[in-house]
N, C-alpha and C positions, 0 to 999 in steps of 0.2 A: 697424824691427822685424825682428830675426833670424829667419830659417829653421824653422819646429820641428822636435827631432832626430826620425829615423825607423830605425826598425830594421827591416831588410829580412828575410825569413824568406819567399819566395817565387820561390826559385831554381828549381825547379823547373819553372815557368811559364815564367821567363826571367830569366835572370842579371843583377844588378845590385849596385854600379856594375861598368860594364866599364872597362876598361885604359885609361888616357889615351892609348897608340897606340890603341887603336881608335877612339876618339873621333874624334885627328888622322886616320887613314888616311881615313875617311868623307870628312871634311872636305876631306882634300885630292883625291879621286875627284871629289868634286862639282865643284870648284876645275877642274879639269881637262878635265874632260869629255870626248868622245870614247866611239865604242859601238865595239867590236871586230867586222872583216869590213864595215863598214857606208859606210866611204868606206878614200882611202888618205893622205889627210893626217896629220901630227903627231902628233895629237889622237888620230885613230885607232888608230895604229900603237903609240902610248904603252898605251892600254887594254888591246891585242891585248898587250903585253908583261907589264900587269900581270896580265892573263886565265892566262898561261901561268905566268908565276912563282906565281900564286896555288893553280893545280890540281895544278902539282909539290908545293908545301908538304903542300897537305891531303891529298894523297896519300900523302904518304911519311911524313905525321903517320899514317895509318890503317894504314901497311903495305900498302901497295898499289903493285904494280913499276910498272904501266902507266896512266900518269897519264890516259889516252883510257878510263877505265873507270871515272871520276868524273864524273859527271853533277850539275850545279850545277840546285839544284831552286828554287823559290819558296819550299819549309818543306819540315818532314817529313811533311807531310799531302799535299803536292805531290806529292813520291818514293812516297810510300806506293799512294795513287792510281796513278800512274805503274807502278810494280812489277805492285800489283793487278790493272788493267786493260788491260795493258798485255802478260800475261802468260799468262789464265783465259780459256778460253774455253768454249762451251756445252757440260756436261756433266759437270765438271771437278767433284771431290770438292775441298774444303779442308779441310787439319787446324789448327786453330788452340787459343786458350786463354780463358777467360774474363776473362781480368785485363788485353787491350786497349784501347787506347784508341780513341776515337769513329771517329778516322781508320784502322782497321782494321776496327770492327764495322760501321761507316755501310754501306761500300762492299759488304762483304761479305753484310751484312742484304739491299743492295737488290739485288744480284746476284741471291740465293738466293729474293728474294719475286718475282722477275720471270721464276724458273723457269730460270737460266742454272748456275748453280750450287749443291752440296749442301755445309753446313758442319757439322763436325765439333767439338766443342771437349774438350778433356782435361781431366779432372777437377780440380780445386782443391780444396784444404783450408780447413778453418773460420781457418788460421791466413795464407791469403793465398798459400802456395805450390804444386805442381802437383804432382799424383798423377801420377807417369808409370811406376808397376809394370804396367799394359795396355798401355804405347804402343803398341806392336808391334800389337795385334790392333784398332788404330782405323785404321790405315792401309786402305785399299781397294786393288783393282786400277787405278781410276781416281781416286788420292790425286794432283793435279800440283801442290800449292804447302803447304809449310808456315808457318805464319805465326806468331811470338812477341816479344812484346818481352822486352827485356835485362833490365829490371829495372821493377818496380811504380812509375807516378807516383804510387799511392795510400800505399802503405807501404812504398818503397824496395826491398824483396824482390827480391833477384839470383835470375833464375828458372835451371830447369838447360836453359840455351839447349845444352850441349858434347854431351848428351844426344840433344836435340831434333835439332843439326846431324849427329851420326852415325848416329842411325835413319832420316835423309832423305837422307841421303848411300847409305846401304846399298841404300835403292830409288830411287836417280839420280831422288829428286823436290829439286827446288830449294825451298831454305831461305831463309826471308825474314826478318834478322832487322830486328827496330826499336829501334836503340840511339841515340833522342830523351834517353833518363834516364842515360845512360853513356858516350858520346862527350865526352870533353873532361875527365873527370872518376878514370874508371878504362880500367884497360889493356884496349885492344882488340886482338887476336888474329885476324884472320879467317881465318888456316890452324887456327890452334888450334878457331876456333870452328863451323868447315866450313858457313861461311854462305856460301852463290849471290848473294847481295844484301840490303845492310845500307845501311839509313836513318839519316842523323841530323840531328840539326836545330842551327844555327850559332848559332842565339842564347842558347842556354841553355849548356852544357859550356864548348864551343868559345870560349864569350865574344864572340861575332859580335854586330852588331845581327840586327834582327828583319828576317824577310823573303829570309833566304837562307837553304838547306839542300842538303842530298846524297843520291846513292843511290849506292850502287858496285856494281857489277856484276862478276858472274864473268865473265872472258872468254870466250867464244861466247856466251853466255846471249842468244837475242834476247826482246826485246821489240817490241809494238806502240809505235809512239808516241805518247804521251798528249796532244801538242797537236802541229801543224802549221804551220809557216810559214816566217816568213825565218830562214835561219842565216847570210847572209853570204858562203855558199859555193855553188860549182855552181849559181849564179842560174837558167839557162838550163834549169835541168831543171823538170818540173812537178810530180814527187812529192820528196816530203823526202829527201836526200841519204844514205846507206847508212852514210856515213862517221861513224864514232864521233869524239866527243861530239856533232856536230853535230843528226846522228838522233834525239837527243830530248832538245835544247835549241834550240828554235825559240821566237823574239824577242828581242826586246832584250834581255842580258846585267845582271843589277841588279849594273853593277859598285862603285857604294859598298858594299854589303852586302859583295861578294867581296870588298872591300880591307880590308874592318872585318874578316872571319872572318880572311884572313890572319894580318893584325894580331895577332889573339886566339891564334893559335896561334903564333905565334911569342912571343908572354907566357907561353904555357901550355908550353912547351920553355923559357925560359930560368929558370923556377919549379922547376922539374918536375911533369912527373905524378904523383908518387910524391909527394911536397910537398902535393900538392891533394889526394889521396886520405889521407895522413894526418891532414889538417888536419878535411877534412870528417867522413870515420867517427869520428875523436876529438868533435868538436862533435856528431854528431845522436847518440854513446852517453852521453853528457853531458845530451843534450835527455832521450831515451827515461826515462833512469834517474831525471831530475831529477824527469819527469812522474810517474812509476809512483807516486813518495813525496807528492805530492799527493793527499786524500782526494778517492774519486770519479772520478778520471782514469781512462779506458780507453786504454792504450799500444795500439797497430797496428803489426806488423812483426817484426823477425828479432830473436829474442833477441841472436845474435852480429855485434855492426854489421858483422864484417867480410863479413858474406852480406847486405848490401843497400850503398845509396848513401845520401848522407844525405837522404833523405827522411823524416818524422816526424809521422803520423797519431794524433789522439786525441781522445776524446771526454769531456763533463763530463757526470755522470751527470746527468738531468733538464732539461739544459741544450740549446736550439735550436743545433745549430755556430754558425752563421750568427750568432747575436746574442753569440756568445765573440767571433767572428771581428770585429763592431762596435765591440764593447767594448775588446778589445788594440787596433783602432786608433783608436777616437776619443779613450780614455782615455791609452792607454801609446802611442801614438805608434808600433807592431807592425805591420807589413802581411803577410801570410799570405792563405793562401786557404781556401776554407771551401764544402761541398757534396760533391757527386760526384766533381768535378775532369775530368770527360767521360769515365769511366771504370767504369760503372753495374756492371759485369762482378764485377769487382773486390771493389766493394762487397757484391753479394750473394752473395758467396763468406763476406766479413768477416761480414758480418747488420749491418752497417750504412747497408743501404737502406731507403725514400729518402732518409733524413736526411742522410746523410754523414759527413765526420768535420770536423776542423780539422786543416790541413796545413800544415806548419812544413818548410821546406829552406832550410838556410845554407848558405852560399858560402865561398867560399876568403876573402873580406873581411869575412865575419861573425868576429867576437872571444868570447871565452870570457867575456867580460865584458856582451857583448850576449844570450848565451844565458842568464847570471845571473840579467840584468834579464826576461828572456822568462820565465824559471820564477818568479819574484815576481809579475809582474802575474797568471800562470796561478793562483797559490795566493791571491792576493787574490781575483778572482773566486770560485775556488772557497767560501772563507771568505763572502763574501757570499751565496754562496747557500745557505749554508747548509750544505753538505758534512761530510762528515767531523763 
């Protein structure tokens, strides 16, 4: 009994399928073995080489000169963390937005209810993107960390981070940006975008499996470090090592993840970037429009795809998301995500809390032909229930 086909509309989450090198690169890391710093056999030295070659790549994928200023994280919720607390200390205003995700608001919630810190957030509009005509008069004297993501996981929406990086540049506060939804996908600039430290996560853009991500740092910028232990280096010493990257990449190295994101970015250069980015805003202005003509459908997002990513938010009028989101996949064989998306901020900017929306993001492997079939089974539903 054959496979049933599945149409994947959940890139956003995490990219699927990845590149047969990444598949192989995994495969052959595991094959290998060996943890970098950790002994000095074969085994070892082989990892340490791929450790190196793998931090030049992703470095010089980001525009980044000094490859000791990529910091290899667990996810972006890791780096994020990391950045966060890493960074704030008691007293410390924060400017941020409503339209983060959990791994921004979590941390910064329990900072601010345990009295360590004051957060600020800039206004949003009913249509998902950021009032920023007051920035200027939300900054404080004690503003030390700006915080935004790149682009909406809710409804793809390129926020004006170029903006956000020059008014925190102007008062020498570091910029944090979170480009989880835009790494790997669209062009990153960090001199353009005058960010101090930018997040991203390898298994979604990047093409990476799951379980490895980044933060890159401005050069001087210190941080605390976020966890503590072996790096393989200066043994003898009893506090964690000064020495960049070492300083806050302590334990084991997840070198199959690193060989997987390599992998991935080295697909994602022989493609082009410019290649993925047409392919994708071509496919979610195709979803957006296809949806709008369905009775009943509520579209989410930037009129002009070329101000978001493909990300593709919407709702059936009268309809639970959550039981659309059952129906495209036990019926039509769809997988998508459906809810919040851990982005409640977001939502209540949109007015579609608690319920959420249904969220559809295609990948560089999704066909014009799979978004065809996505907008049919949507207007069947719709017709079933009555719509229109």
């Amino acid at each position: 009994m054959g496979e049933t086909q599945v149409y994947y509309f959940d890139n956003a989450a995490t990219s699927w399928p990845k590149p047969e090198a990444v598949y192989r690169a995994v495969d052959r890391a595991l094959r290998t073995g060996g943890s970098p710093g950790r002994s000095g056999h074969q085994r070892t030295l082989a990892a340490e080489r791929q450790l190196y070659e793998a931090r030049e790549k992703v470095a010089s994928f980001f525009g980044v000169s000094k490859p000791s200023s990529l910091i290899f994280t667990l996810n972006a919720t890791d780096a994020l963390n990391m950045a966060i607390k890493g960074l704030l200390k008691k007293g410390d205003h924060v400017l941020t937005t409503p339209c983060e995700y959990n791994s921004v608001a979590r941390p910064l919630n329990a900072m601010a209810r345990d009295g360590l810190i004051t957060v600020t957030e800039i206004p949003c509009t009913g249509q998902g993107t950021l009032d920023v005509t007051g920035l200027s008069s939300l900054f404080l004297p004690h503003t030390a960390l700006v915080i935004a993501t790149h682009a909406s996981n809710v409804t793809g929406q390129l926020m004006p981070v170029e903006e956000l990086g020059a008014a925190a540049r102007a008062r020498q506060v570091p910029f944090l940006l979170d480009a989880a939804q835009t790494a790997g996908v669209y062009p990153l600039s960090l001199k353009t975008l005058q960010a101090d430290m930018v997040v991203f996560s390898g298994h979604k853009g990047p093409l990476g499996p799951q379980g490895v991500g980044g933060l890159i740092l401005e050069e001087g910028l210190a941080l605390r470090p976020w966890r503590e232990g072996g790096t393989g280096s200066r043994s003898h010493e009893v506090l964690q090592p000064q020495v960049m990257p070492d300083y806050l990449e302590a334990g084991t190295m997840n070198m199959p993840g690193i060989a997987g994101l390599q992998a991935g970015i080295d697909y994602i250069e022989s493609v082009g970037l410019d290649s993925i980015r047409f392919h994708e805003v071509r496919l979610a202005s195709k979803l957006r429009e296809g949806l709008k003509k369905i009775p009943g459908t509520r579209v989410y997002g930037p009129a002009d795809p070329e101000e978001g990513v493909a990300v593709v938010s919407f709702t059936l009028d009268g309809l639970d998301c959550g039981d659309v989101g059952f129906i495209l996949e036990e019926v039509h064989g769809i997988l998508c995500r459906t809810g919040l998306h851990c982005a409640p901020g977001a939502h209540r900017c949109l007015g579609t809390f608690p319920q959420g929306t249904v969220r559809l993001s295609p990948g560089f492997s999704t066909t014009e032909e799979d978004v065809d079939y996505l907008l049919e089974a949507v207007a069947e539903i719709a017709f079933e229930a009555g719509l229109g």
